[in-house]
C-alpha positions as MATLAB code, in Angstrom:
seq = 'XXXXXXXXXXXXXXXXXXXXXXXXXXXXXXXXXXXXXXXXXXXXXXXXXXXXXXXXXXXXXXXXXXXXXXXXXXXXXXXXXXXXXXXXXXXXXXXXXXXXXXXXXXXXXXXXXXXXXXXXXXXXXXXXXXXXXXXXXXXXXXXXXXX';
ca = [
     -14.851  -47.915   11.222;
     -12.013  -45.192   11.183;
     -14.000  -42.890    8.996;
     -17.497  -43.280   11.125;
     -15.567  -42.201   13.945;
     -14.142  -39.363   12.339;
     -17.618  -38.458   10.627;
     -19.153  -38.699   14.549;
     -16.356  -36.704   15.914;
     -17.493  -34.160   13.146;
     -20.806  -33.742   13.596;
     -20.025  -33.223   17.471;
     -17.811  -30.751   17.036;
     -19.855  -29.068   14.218;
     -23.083  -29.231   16.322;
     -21.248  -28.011   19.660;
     -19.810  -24.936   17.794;
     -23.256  -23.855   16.423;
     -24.723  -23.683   19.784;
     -21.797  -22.834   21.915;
     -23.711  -19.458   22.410;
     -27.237  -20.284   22.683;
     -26.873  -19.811   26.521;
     -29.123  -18.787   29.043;
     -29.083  -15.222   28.434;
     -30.897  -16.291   24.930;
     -33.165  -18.186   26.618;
     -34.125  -15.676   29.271;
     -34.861  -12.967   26.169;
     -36.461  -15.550   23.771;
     -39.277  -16.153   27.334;
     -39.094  -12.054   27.589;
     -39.838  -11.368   24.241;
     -42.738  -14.233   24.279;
     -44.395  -12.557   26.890;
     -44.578   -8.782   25.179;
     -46.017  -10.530   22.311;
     -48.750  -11.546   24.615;
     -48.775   -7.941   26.056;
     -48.607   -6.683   22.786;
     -51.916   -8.700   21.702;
     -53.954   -7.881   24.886;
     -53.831  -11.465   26.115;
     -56.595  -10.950   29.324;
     -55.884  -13.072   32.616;
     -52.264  -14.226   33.936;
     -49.233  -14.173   31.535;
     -47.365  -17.820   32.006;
     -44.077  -16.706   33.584;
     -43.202  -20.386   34.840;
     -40.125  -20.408   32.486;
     -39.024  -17.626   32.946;
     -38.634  -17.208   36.680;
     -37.529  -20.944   36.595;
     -34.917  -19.389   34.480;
     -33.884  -16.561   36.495;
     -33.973  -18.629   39.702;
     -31.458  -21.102   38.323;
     -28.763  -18.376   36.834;
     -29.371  -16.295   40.097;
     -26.132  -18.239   41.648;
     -24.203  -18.478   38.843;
     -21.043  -15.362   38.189;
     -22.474  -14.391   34.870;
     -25.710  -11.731   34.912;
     -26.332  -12.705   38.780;
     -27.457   -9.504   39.256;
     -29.869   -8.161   36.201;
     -31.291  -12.149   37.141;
     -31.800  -11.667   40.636;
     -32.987   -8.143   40.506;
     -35.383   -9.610   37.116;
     -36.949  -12.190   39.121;
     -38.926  -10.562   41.575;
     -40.588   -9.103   38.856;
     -41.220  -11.457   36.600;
     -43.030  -13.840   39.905;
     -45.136  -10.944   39.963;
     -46.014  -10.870   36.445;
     -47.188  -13.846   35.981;
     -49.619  -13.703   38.922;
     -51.402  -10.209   38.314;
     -54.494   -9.427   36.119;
     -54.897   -6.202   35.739;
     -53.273   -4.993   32.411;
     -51.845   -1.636   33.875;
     -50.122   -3.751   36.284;
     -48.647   -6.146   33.764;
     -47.130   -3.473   31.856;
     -45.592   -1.906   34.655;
     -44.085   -5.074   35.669;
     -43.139   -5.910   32.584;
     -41.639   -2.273   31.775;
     -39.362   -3.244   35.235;
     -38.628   -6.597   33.900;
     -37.402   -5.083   30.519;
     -35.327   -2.616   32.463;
     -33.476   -5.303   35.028;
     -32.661   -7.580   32.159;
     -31.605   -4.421   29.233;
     -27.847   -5.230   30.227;
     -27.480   -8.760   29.062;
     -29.372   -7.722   25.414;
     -26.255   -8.376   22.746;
     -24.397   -9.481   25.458;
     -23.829  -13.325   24.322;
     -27.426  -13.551   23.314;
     -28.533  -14.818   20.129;
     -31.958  -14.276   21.205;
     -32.641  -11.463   18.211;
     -34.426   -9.101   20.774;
     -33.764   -5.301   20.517;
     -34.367   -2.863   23.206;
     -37.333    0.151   22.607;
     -38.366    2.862   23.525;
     -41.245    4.986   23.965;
     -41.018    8.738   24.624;
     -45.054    9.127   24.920;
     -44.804    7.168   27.800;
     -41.164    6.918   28.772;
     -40.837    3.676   29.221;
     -38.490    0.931   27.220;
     -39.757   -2.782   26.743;
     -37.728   -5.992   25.474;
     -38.963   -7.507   21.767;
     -38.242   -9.819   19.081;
     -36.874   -8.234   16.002;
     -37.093   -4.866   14.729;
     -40.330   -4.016   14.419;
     -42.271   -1.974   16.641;
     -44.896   -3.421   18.603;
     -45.965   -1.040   21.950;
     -47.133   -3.079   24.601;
     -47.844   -0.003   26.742;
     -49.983    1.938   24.302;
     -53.060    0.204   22.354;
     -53.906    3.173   20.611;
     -50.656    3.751   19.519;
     -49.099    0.470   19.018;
     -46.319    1.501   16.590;
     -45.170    4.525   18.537;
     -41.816    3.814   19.745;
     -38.179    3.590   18.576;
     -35.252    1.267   18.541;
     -32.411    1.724   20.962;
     -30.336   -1.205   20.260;
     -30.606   -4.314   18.754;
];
């Protein structure tokens, strides 16, 4: 009994400490970088931003980020209610922009932050690779800024 106890206390402890930093700042940029994939692909109607404003709307209060989440969310209501792509990227270019602060900062999301100088805009995405959401005809113009 005294060693299933210890082997529960373990895996607890094991567990907690693996995702002690998966916090909501991951899970904001994980939604982020979801929807510039669907940018990114030329997804046609409304983007889903249900998440993601739920998200926003429930760190809003909280001492950590309040700010990049409460200046975020207006945008991101917007997003997911517009249909016109020029729109979408322009909200989503404003979206990248209020949340660029919390990127590395107790994420584990794996986002980076680009940038695009034909267009001067920066956008949130998963990984390294390039993928422009703002430019279709140039879809791998761009650079890293930080990851």
């Amino acid at each position: 009994m005294k060693v299933l106890i210890t082997g529960l206390f373990l895996s607890i402890a094991v567990s907690g400490s693996l995702f002690a930093h998966a916090g909501k700042e991951t899970f904001v940029l994980e939604e982020v970088a979801r929807i510039h994939t669907e940018l990114f692909e030329g997804k046609t109607g409304t983007i889903d931003t249900k998440k993601l404003v739920g998200l926003l709307k429930e760190e809003a209060d909280r001492k950590k980020d309040t700010s990049a989440f409460k200046q975020a969310l207006p945008f991101a209501e917007k997003l997911g209610k517009v249909t016109d792509e020029e729109q979408k990227r322009e909200l989503f270019y404003r979206l990248s922009s209020e949340l660029e602060p919390i990127v590395g900062h107790h994420d584990q999301s794996g986002v980076s932050i680009f940038y695009c100088p034909m267009v001067k805009k920066k956008w949130i995405a998963k990984g390294k690779e390039i993928h422009n959401p703002y430019l279709s005809n140039m879809k791998n113009c761009g650079q890293i800024l930080h990851d």
